[in-house]
N, C-alpha and C positions, 0 to 999 in steps of 0.2 A: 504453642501457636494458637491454640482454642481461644486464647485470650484475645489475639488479635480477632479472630472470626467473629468470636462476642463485639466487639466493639465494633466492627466493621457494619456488623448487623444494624448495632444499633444506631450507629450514626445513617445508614442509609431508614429506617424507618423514622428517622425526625424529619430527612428531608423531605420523604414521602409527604409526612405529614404538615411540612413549613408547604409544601408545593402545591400541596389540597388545601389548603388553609384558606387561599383568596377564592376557590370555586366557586363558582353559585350553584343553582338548580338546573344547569342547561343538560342536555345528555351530549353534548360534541362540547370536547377539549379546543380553547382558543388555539393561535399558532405559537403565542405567548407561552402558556401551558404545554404545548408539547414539545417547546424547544426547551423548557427549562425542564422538562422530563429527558429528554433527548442529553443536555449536558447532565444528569445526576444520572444516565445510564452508562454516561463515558466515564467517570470519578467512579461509578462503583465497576466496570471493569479496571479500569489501573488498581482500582486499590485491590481487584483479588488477586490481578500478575502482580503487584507487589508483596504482597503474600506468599501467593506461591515461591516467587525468588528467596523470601529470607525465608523459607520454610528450607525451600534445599540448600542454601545457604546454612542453618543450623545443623542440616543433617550429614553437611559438608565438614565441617567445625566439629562436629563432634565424634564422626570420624577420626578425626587427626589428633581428636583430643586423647581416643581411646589411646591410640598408634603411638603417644608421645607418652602415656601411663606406662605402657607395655616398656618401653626403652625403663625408664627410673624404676619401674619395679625390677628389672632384668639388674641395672647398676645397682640396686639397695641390694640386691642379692650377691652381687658379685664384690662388692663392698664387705659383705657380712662373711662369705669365705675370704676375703683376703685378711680381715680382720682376726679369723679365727685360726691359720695360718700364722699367722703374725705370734699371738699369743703360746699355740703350739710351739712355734721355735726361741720363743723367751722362756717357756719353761723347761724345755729341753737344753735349752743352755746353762742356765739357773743349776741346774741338779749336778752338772761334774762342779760344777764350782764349789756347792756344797757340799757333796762328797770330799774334795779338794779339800776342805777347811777342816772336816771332822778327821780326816785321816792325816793331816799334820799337826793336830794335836794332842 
């Protein structure tokens, strides 16, 4: 999310400076200048609630991201004893068979 903040920044310091750009020398801001100061303080608060939302938005998401690992690690695990079970009882099957073949011959 720094990312966004980095860029937020710095698109609000170009507008700063597009919005100081026509100034002259006066010491009192037109009404022109401070409505157009006025809307680039409304755009830079939306943009930091928009920020904030996808920030807990990712923190939401990755939450669940964690919550959905935890499950597929749980099944790789439970895959890996049922797998080794499996093979347990083909080898113990395996052996009277063998046994079976060397004592009838």
């Amino acid at each position: 999310m720094r990312n966004i903040g980095g860029k937020l920044l710095i698109l609000l310091i170009v507008a700063f400076m597009v919005a100081f750009a026509g100034v002259g020398c006066t010491k009192y801001a037109s009404e022109e200048d401070l409505q157009t100061l006025e809307q680039q303080r409304q755009a830079a608060l939306s943009a930091e609630k928009k920020v904030t939302e996808l920030e807990r938005k990712k923190a939401d998401l990755e939450r669940e991201k964690a919550v959905q690992q935890s499950k597929v690690d749980a099944a790789k695990e439970e895959k890996a004893k049922v797998e080794q079970r499996m093979q347990e009882r083909g080898t113990a099957e395996e052996q009277p068979e063998s046994q079976m073949m060397e004592g009838g011959q």
